[in-house]
N, C-alpha and C positions, 0 to 999 in steps of 0.2 A: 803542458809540459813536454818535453822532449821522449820522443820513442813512443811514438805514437801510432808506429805501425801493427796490424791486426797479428795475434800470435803466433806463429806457428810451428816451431821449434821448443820443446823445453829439456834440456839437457840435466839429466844429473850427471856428478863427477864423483867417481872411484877407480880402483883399480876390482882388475878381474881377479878370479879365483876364491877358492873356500877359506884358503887361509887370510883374505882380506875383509872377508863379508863383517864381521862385527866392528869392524875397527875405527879409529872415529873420521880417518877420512874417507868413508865411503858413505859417510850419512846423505850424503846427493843422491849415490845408490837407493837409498833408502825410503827417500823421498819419492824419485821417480817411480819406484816400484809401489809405493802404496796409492799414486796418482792414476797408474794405470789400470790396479783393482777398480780402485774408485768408477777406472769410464770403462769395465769391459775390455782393454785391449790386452793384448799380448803379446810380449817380447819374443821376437825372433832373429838370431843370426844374420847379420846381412854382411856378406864379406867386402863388399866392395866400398864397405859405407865406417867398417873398422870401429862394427859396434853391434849391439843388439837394438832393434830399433821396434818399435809398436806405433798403430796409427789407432786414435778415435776419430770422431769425425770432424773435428775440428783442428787438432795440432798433430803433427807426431812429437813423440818420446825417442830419447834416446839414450843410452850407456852405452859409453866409449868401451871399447874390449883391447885399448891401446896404451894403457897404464898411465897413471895421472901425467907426467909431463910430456906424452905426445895424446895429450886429449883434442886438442886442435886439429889433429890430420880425419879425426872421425866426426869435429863440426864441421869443418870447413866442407870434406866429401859430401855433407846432407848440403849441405848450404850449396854447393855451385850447384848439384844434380837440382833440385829442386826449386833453384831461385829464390833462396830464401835471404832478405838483407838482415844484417846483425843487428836493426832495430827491432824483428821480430822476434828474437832468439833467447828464450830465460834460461840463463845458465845455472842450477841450484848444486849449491858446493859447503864445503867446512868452513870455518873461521874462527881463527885461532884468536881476535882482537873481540871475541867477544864470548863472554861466559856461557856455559852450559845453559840452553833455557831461554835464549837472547835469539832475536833473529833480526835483520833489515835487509829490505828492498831497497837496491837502487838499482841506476842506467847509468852506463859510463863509469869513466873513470878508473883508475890505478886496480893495479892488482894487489897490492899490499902481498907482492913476494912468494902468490900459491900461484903454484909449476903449473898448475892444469888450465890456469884464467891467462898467466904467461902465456901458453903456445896457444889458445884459443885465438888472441890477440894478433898473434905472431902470421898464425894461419888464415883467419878472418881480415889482417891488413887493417882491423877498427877493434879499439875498445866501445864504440856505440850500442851493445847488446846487454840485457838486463841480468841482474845478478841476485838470488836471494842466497843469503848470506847466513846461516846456521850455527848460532856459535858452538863451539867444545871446548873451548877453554884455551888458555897457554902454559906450557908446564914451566914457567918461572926463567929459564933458559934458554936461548934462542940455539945451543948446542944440543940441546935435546928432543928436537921441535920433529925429526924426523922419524926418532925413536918412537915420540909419544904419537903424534898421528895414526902412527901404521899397529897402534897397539888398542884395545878392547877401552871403552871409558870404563871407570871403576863401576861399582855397584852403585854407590850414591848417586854416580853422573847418571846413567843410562834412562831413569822414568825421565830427567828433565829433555834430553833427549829426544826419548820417545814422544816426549810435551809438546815438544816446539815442531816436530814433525804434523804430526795431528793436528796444532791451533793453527799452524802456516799452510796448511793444505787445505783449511776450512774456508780459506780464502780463495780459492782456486776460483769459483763462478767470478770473484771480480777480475782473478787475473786475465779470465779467458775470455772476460768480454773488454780489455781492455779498460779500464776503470783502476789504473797505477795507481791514484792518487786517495783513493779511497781503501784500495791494498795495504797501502803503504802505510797509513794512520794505523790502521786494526793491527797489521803486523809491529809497528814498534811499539801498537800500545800493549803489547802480549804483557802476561802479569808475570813479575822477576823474580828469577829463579830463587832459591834458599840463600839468605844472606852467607854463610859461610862459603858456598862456592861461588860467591860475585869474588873476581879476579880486578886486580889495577886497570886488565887490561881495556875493559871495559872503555876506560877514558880516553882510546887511541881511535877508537872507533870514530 
């Protein structure tokens, strides 16, 4: 399959500060922070890189510290310092086309409209970089989309959440050894969330 290059960049996307940390578009955040307990490393400050960044010994990590729509200016700065091509790069972010507790892998392709895969894009010059895709839901309105992202998932959302973070990082040994395709089965075959919060949107995905 395509993007076959060895890993070495994986990005989560959120925005900085305390007042964003719970909120459902920082679940990237969320991710990358429990990936880098998992190896040992630890995030630090890199200003010129327009983000916090941690190395294990295999990939570095990264959160943008450039607020979700200039997330791009802090891949792109790892990516030309480092040589890194956008087939090595897992971009892990929200999505809104898929319910609470729902996750998929893919390479390539569309942004389906998040600002942060936007300038990724924009910045990188390729959509060719891989994407795990985290659902939280859509609040029924495309007018409300920005309200409810940058707001806490209810009480009922938040263990599937916390679900899909832990079952999708339990994958991490196939991701890192390159093994997409084996990734990809376990992560879509994750078990679906509570019937009452599977959303329409589900079917866009």
């Amino acid at each position: 399959m395509s993007g076959q290059a060895p890993l070495q960049l994986v990005v989560g996307l959120g925005n900085p500060g305390r007042e964003y940390e719970a909120t459902r578009h920082n679940i990237g955040f969320w991710w990358v922070e429990q990936l880098a307990r998992a190896l040992g490393a630890i995030f630090h400050p890199e200003t010129r890189f327009f983000g916090e960044v941690a190395r294990s010994d295999t990939v570095r990590l990264l959160k943008p510290t450039t607020f979700m729509n200039r997330s791009g200016q802090a891949v792109a700065a790892v990516a030309r310092f480092f040589r890194i091509p956008p087939e090595a790069i897992l971009v892990v972010h929200d999505e809104l086309d898929l319910p609470p507790g729902r996750a998929r892998l893919k390479f390539g392709g569309g942004t389906a409209g998040h600002n942060g895969l936007k300038d990724i894009r924009a910045q990188l010059g390729s959509d060719r970089f891989w994407r795990l895709r985290l659902g939280i839901g859509h609040p029924g309105d495309r007018n409300q989309v920005a309200n409810y992202v940058l707001h806490p998932p209810r009480a009922e959302e938040r263990p599937l959440l916390d679900q899909v973070v832990t079952e999708t990082l339990a994958c991490w040994p196939l991701i890192a050894r390159g093994d997409w395709s084996r990734a990809q089965q376990r992560i879509h075959a994750l078990a679906p969330p509570t019937p009452s919060l599977t959303t329409t949107q589900e079917n866009r995905s």
